[in-house]
N, C-alpha and C positions, 0 to 999 in steps of 0.2 A: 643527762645534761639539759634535755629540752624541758625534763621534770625540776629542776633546779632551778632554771634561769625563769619559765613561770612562777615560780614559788619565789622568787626576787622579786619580778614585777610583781606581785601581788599584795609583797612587804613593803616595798615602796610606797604603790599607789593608795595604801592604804593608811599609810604614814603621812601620806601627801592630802587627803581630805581630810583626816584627823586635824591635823595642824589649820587647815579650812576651815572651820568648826568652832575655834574657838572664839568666843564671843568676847573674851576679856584678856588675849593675846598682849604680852606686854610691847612696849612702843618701844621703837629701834633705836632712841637715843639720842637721835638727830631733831627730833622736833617733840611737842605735845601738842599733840591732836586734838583739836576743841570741834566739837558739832553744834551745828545749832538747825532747829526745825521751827517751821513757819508758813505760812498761805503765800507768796511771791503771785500767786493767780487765782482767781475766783472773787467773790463781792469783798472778801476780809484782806483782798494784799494790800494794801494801806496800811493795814499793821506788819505783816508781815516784813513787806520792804523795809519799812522803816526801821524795823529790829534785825535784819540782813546790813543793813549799810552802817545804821549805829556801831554796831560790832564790830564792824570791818573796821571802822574810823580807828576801835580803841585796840583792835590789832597791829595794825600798821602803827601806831603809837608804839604800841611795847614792843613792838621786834626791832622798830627803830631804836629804842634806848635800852636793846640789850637783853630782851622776852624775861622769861620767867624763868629763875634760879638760872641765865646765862642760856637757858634755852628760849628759840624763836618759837612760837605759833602756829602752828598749821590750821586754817581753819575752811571748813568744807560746810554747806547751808543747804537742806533740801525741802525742796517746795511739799507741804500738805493740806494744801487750797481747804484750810481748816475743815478736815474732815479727820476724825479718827481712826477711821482703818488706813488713810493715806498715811496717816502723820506714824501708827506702827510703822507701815512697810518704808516709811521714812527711814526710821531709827533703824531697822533692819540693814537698811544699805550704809549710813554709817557705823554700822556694826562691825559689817563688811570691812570698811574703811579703816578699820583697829583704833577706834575714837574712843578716847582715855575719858574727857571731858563731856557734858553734855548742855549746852544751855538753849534750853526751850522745854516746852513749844510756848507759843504764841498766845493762844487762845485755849480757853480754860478746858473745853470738852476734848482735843484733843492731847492736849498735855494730861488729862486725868489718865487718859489709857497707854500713854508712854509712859506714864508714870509707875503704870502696872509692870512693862517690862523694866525700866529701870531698875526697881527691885527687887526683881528677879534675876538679875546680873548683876546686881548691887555695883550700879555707874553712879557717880556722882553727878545730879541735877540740877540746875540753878535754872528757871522761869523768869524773863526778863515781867512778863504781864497775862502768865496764867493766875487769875483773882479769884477762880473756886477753889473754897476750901478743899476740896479731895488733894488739889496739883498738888500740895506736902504736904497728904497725909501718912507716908514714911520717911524716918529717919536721915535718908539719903535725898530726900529733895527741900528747895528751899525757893523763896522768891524775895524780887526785887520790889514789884508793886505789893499796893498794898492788898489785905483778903476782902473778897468782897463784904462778908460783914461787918470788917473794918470800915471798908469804903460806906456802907448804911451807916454807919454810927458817925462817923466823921462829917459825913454831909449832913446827919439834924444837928448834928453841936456846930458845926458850921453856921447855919441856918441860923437857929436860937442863938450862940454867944453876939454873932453880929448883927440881930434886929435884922435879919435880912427879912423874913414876915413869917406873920405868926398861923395864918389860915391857907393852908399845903394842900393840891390833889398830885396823886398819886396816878402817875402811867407807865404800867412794867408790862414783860412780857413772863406771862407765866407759866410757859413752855420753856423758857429760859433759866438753864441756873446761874449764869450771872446775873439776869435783871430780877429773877425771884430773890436770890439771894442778898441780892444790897434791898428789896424793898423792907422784906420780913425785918431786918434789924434797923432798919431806918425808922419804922413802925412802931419797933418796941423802944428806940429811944426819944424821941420825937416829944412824948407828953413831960420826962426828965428837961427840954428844953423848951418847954412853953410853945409846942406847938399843937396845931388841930390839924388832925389830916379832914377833910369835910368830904376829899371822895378819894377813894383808891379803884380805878377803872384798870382792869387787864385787857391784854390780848393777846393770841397762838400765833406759832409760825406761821400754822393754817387762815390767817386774818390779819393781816398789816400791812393793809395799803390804804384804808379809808378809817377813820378815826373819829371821825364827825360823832358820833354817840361818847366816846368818852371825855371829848371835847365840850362839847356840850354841857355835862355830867361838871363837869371843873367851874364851868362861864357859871352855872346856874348856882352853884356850891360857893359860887363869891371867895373863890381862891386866890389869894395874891401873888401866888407861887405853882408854880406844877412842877414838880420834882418827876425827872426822867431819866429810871438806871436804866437804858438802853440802847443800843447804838448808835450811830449817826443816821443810820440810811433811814431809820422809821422815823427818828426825830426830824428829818429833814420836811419826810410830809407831816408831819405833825404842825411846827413850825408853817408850813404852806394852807395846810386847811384851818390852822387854827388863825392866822390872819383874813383869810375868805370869810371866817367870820366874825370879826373883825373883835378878837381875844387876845387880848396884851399884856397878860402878866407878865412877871420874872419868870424863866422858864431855868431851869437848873440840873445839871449833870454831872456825871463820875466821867471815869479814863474812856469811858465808851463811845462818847461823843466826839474825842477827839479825833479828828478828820475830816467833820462837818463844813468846813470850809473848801475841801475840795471836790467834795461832789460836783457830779459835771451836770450841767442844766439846774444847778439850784442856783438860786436868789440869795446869795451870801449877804446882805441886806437885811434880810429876814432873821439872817442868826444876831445881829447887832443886839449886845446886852444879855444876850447865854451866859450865863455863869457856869463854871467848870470845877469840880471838885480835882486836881490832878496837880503831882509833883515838881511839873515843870515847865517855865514860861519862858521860852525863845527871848521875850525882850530883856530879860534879867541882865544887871549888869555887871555880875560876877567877871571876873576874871574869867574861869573855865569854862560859863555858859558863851560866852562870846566867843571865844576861838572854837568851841565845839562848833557852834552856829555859823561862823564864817567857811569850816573844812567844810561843814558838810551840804553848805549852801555852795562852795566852789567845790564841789566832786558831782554830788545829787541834783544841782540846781532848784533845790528846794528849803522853805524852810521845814527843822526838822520836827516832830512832834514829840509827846514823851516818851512815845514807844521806841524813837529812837534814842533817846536819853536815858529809858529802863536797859537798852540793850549794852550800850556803850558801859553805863555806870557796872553791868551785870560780866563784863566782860574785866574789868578792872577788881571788883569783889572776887572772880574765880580770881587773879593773879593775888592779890593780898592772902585769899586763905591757900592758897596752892605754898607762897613761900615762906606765912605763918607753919603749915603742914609739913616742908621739906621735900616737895614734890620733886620727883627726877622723872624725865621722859621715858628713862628707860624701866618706872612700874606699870604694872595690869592694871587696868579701871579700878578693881576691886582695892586694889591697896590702895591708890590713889583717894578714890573713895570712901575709903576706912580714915584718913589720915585727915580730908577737907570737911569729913563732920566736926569734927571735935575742933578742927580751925576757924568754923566757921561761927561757933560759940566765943570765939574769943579775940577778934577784929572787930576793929571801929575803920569804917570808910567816909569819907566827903567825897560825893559824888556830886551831878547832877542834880538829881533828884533827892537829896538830902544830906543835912551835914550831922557826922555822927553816928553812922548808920550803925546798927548792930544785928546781932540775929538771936533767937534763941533756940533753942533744940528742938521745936517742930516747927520749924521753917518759916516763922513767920518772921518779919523787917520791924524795927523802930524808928522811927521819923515821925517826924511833926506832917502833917496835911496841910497844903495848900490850895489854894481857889486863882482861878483868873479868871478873865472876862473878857468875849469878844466885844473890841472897838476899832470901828474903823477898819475893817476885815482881816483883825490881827488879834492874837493874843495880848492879852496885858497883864502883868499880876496885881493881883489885889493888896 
């Protein structure tokens, strides 16, 4: 008897972490599960938050009018203070979680390596603002911004079609695959739009806090423009040393930038007249950008950026291909997943961030690009 009832417990318990184990466990029926990963801590939560709260908005949206095919939402967000081994062991715990959905990550180096496990579990991914090409480069992931060599190519046809100026330098980080990546194709379109790059000045993670040599390098190059695929935080000194020396071109930026107004201890001043390469301008007077902007001004106390407007639009994109696909709560990621590729080839969205959207089968967006411009320590569209 005591050989029996061991040999019970053992069929159990074995039964019992088996069932633990599985990574694409089908959902109970009651809700579908959406994850989403992101930095909420570290130098990048500015994007992160902003794509946490956007999302939330356009949850509480759809569960209020009824979720997806009748089912409500469940949505759970973990922090990967843009690091890539966090942003795995992110995915790992909503793995845990039995998360059907996936939208993220944030930033482009850590979404390349969930993107590895994604498929590997073949979950379905949607990136509100991973812009390196790797983030879809399988079948099963897709994004909402645009790819960084989009973003290069858009910014010199930007540049060229509106006479914004014809003699460009160039400041990227070349330890970075987003800022290498929008420079390289900015570079090869640039002379198609009648422009001169006259300096392209780099610099490493290991070296970006003093600028004064590539700055320099642009004054002296008789640049009327400095095009910067790079973040805010460098641009911010950039912007600070390049008025100490008293250097005033048009200074001009992709999605990276955006945030550059709330740096703390900067001279918001200094950004007046930045132009911005990026899909979406808080002052618009749309219909949907305005009530977006008022929820999320009376929830966050802030205005929001586009990274909250990639997340929001990217949460409404899963709901249209979920009920193009016939999603039910109660399938595995993987069928789920099977089902929002092929959905996701055949929706048109009006979102935020673009009217008309579409996708094509390796995970890239159609939309027109847009520019604003800081005035008056505000966005404005062009």
């Amino acid at each position: 008897m005591k050989r029996f009832t061991s040999l019970m417990l053992a069929v159990v318990l074995g039964a019992t972490l088996l069932a633990g184990c599985g990574g694409n466990s089908a959902g109970s029926g009651d809700t579908l599960k959406i994850g989403g990963i992101g930095p909420v801590t570290g130098g990048a939560a500015v994007y992160g938050n902003a794509v946490k709260n956007g999302a939330q908005i356009a949850v509480d949206e759809i569960n209020a009018a009824g979720g997806i095919n009748g089912v409500k939402i469940e949505y759970k967000f973990e922090d990967d203070e843009h690091d890539a081994e966090k942003a795995v062991n992110a995915y790992n715990t909503l793995k845990d979680w039995n998360m059907q959905i996936l939208m993220g990550t944030v930033t482009s180096a850590p979404c390349v390596a969930v993107t590895e496990k994604t498929k590997e579990d073949n979950v379905f991914q949607l990136t509100p603002s991973g812009s390196s090409v790797p983030c879809t480069q399988y079948d099963n992931a897709f994004r909402i911004c645009f790819s960084d060599p989009n973003q290069g190519i858009a910014s010199a046809q930007y540049i060229g079609q509106n006479n914004v100026a014809s003699k460009v330098a160039v400041i990227y980080d070349s330890s970075d695959v987003y800022s290498s990546g929008i420079y390289e194709k900015f570079a090869a379109e640039a002379p198609n739009q009648g422009i001169e790059i006259v300096a392209a000045e780099a610099f490493t993670a290991d070296n970006k806090t003093d600028f004064t040599t590539q700055i320099q390098k642009a004054k002296d190059a008789g640049a009327e423009l400095v095009f910067l695929p790079i973040y805010y935080q460098e641009a911010t000194l950039i912007l600070s040393q390049a008025n100490t020396m008293g250097f005033a071109p048009i200074f001009f930026g992709c999605d990276g930038l955006d945030g550059i107004l709330g740096v703390e201890n900067f001279d918001t001043s200094l950004a007046e007249g930045v132009m911005l390469l990026t899909p979406f301008a808080a002052d618009a007077k749309d219909d949907l950008t305005a009530k977006f902007v008022k929820t999320y001004q009376e929830k966050y106390g802030e205005v929001p950026n586009q990274f909250a407007a990639d997340a929001y639009d990217a949460i409404y994109v899963i709901k249209a291909a979920a009920e193009k696909a016939g999603v039910k709560a109660d399938m595995d990621a993987s069928a789920i997943c099977e089902a929002m590729k092929t959905a996701m080839t055949q929706i048109s969205v009006d979102g935020l961030t673009g009217a008309g959207m579409t996708w094509t089968s390796d995970g890239e967006v159609n939309k027109a690009p847009k520019a604003v411009v800081i005035k008056d320590g505000v966005y404005v569209a062009l």
